[in-house]
N, C-alpha and C positions, 0 to 999 in steps of 0.2 A: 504493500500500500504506500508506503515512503515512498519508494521508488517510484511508482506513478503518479505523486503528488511533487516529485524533484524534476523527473520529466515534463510536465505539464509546467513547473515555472519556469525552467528553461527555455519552452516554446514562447511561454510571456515574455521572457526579458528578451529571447531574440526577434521577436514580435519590435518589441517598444526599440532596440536598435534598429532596428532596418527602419523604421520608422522617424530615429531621428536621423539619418545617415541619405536614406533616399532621396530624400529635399534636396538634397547637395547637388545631386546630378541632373534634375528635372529644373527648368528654364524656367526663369524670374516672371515672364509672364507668357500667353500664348495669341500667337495670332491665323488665320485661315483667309483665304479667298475664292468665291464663286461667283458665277457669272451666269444671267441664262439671257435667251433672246424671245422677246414678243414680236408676235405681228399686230399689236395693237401703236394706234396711235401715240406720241410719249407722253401727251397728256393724260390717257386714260392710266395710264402706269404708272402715271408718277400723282395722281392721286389713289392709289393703291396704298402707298406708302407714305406722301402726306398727308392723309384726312385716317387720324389715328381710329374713327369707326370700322371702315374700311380697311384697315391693317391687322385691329382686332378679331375679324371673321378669317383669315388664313394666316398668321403671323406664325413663326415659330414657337413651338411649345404651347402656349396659350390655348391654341384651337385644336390640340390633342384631346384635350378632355374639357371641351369646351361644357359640358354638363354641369361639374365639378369646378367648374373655377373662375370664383367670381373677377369681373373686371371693372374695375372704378375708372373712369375717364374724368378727366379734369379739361376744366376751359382753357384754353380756345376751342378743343378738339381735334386742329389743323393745324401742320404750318410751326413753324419757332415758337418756341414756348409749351407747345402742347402736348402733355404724358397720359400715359395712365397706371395704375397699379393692378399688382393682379393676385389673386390667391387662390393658393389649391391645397386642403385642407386632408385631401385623400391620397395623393401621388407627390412624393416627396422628392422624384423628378424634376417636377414642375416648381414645387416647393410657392414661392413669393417673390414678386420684385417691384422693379419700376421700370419703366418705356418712358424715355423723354426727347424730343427735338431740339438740339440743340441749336441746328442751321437749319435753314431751307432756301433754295435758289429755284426759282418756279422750273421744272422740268430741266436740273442739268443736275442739282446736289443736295444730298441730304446729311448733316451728322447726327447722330443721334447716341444717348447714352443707354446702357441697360445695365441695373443693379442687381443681379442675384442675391438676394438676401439671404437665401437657405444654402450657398456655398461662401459667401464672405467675396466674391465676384463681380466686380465693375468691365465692362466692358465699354469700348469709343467704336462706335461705328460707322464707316463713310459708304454713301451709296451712291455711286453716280451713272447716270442718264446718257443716254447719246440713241438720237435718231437719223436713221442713214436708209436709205434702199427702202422705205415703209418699211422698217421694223423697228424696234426700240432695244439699245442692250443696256442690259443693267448687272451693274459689275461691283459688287458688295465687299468691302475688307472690315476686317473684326479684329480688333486686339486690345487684350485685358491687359489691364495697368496691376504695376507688379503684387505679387500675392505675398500674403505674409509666410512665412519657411515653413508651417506646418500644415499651412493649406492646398500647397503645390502638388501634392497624393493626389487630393481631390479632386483638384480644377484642372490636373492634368489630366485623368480620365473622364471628366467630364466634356472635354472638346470634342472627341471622335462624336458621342451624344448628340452636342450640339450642331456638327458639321450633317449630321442625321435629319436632326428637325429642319433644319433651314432649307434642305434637296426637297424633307415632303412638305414643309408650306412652299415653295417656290411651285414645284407639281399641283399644289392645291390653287396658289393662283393663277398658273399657267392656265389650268383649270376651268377658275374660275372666267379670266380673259378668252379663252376660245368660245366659251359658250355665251359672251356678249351679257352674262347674269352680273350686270355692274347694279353699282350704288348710284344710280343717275338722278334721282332726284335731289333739290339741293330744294328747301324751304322757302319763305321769306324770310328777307332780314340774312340769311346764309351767304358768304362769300366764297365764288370757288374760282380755278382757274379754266380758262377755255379756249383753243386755237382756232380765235377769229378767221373766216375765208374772206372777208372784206364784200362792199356792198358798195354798187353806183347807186344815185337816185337822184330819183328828178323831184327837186326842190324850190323852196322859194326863200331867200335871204329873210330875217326878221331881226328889228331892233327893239328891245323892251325896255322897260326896267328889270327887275328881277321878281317882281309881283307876280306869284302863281296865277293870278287871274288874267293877266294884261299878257302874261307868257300863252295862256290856254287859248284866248279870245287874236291870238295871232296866227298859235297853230294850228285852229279852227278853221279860222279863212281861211288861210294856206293852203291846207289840206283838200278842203272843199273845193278852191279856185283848179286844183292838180287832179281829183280825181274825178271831174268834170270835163275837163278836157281829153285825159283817160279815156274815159265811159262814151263822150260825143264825137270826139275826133280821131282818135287811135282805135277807137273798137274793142276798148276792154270788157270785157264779160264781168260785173259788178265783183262779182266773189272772187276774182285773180287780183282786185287790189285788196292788198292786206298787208301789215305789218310795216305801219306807216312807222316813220321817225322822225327825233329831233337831235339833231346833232348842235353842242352847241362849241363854237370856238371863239368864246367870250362868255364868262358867267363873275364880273366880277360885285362880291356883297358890300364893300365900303362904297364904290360909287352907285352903287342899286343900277347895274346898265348890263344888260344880257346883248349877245350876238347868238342866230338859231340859224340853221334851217330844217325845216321841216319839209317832209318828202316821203316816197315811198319809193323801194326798191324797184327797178326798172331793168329792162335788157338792152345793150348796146346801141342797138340803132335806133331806140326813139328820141325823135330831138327835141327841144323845149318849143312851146310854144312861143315863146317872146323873149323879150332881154329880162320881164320879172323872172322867170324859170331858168333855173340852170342845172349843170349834172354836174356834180359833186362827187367824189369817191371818198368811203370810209375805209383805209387802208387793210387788209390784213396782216395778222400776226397777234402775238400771245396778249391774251386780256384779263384782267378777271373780270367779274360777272357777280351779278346779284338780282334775282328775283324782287319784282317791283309790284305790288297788289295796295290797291285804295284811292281814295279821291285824287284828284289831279292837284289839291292846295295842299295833300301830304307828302307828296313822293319824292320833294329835294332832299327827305329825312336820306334816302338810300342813298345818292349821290356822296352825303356827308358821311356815312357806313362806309363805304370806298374808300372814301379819304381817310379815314381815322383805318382801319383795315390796312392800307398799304402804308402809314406811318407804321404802325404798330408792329410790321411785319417785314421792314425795311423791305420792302418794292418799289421801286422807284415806277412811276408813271409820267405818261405821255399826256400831255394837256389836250386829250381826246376823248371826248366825254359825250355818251350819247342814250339815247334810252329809246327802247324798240317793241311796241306795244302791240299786240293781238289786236286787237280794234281801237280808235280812237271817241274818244267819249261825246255825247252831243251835250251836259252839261260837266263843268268843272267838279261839280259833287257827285258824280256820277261815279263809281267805281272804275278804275282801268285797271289796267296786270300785261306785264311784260318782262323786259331783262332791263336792266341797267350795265354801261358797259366803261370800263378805263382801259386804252391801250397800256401796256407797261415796255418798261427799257429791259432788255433780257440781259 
């Protein structure tokens, strides 16, 4: 009995050396790289991984036992600044952490942090974008900042693990991307990004103030004056005008003095009727975008959502600013809904 009780602490103590000894040869910290290729657009992908709801339905680990593991999201939910935490109370796997956004550069760069709390594991991660030939590659690197000496056992067998998760959430987005089952709706009030194809229209120049009423009773006319001449001269079929706009390239509030035009999208060869009409281009390329819903005296609220949105998010935007409405209202308190639009600097 001695002797199986002398054997068995022998096993312990050569247990607890290798233990303290192995740390020595195993690397201060670990890093890995992967890469996959979409055929989706790089916008739709690169909100995949910026809009943290959308990262949380196929993200690594998290979405294994997504039944089992609560996920708290914190505001913005998008974009710099926005994490969430996660917990899994059955699969010690999984264990607990945090997902946070450190950068984000609209469709080219992401950094982000990830805290493993249930292994003592900080991770820096870079993700970047590139679209070429209609496909998007996205090329991910990982590496944990250095481990404390007795935790290098662990976090070092836990890499192959995580090099595991991240092959089957990338398959699960891949996944998810072929079969077109996106997160496409975006709210009011919600700010997302979108790759403008740009828009001619045949318009009419307006000077206001910046009075929502004196702006409405301009874009009114306007409107009225363009899809009349549409409908009696060109031969439009009523229902093929839709999705009038107003673009404006002057909105300033200390002098109370707006520049617009208002217009509706149009195909190349119709020409203006006069010297009042003219055809205007609203450029394409990257924007973001925000769903616009209510009276015509409330909707500059969205415009200033943009503004405070791309401060807050360091975006830099292009002083192109326009709002693109499903139908145009016949009074100013009449409900409208469409997109609100800012070109940005990539």
């Amino acid at each position: 009995m001695k002797k199986i009780v002398n054997t068995f602490l022998i096993i312990i103590f050569l247990f607890i050396i290798a233990g303290c000894i192995i740390p020595t040869f195993l690397p201060k910290n670990i890093e890995f790289e992967t890469s996959r290729q979409f055929n989706n657009p790089v916008s739709e992908v690169f909100l995949e991984f910026n809009n943290l709801e959308n990262y949380g339905s196929w993200a690594p680990l998290i979405s294994t036992d997504s039944l089992n593991t609560n996920i708290n999201y914190m505001f913005p939910y998008k974009g710099m600044g926005s994490s969430f935490t996660w917990v899994n109370k059955k699969n010690n796997e999984i264990g607990k952490g945090e997902y946070k956004i450190l950068k984000s550069k609209i469709n080219t760069y992401i950094q982000s942090q990830i805290i493993f709390d249930h292994i003592g594991v900080i991770y820096l991660q870079d993700i970047h974008f590139k679209y070429e030939n209609n496909n998007t590659q996205v090329k991910l690197h990982l590496k944990s900042e250095n481990f404390s000496y007795f935790n290098r056992i662990l976090a070092y067998f836990y890499l192959n693990h995580l090099k595991d998760d991240w092959e089957e959430g990338l398959n699960k987005l891949s996944s998810k991307l072929s079969k077109n089952n996106l997160n496409t709706h975006v709210g009011v009030g919600d700010t997302e990004f979108a790759d403008f194809p740009g828009l001619q229209l045949l318009s009419i120049k307006n000077e206001t103030t910046t009075d929502p009423d004196e702006i409405f009773n301009a874009a009114h006319k306007s409107l009225k004056e363009i899809s009349k001449y549409l409908i009696d001269s060109l031969r439009y079929i009523p229902t093929d005008i839709k999705n009038p706009v107003l673009y404006y390239s002057k909105f300033d509030t200390l002098n109370h003095s707006a520049i617009f035009y208002s217009g509706y999208p149009i195909k190349l060869d119709v020409l203006p009727k006069n010297n009042t009409m003219s055809l205007i281009s609203i450029p394409g390329g990257k924007a973001i975008y925000t769903p616009i819903e209510g009276s015509f005296n409330s909707i500059l609220k969205f415009r200033y959502s943009l503004d405070k949105y791309s401060k807050e998010n360091g975006i830099q935007i292009k002083p192109q600013y326009w709002e693109q409405y499903i139908d145009f209202p016949i009074s100013s308190h009449d409900v409208i809904k469409g997109n609100a639009y800012y070109l940005i600097t990539e």
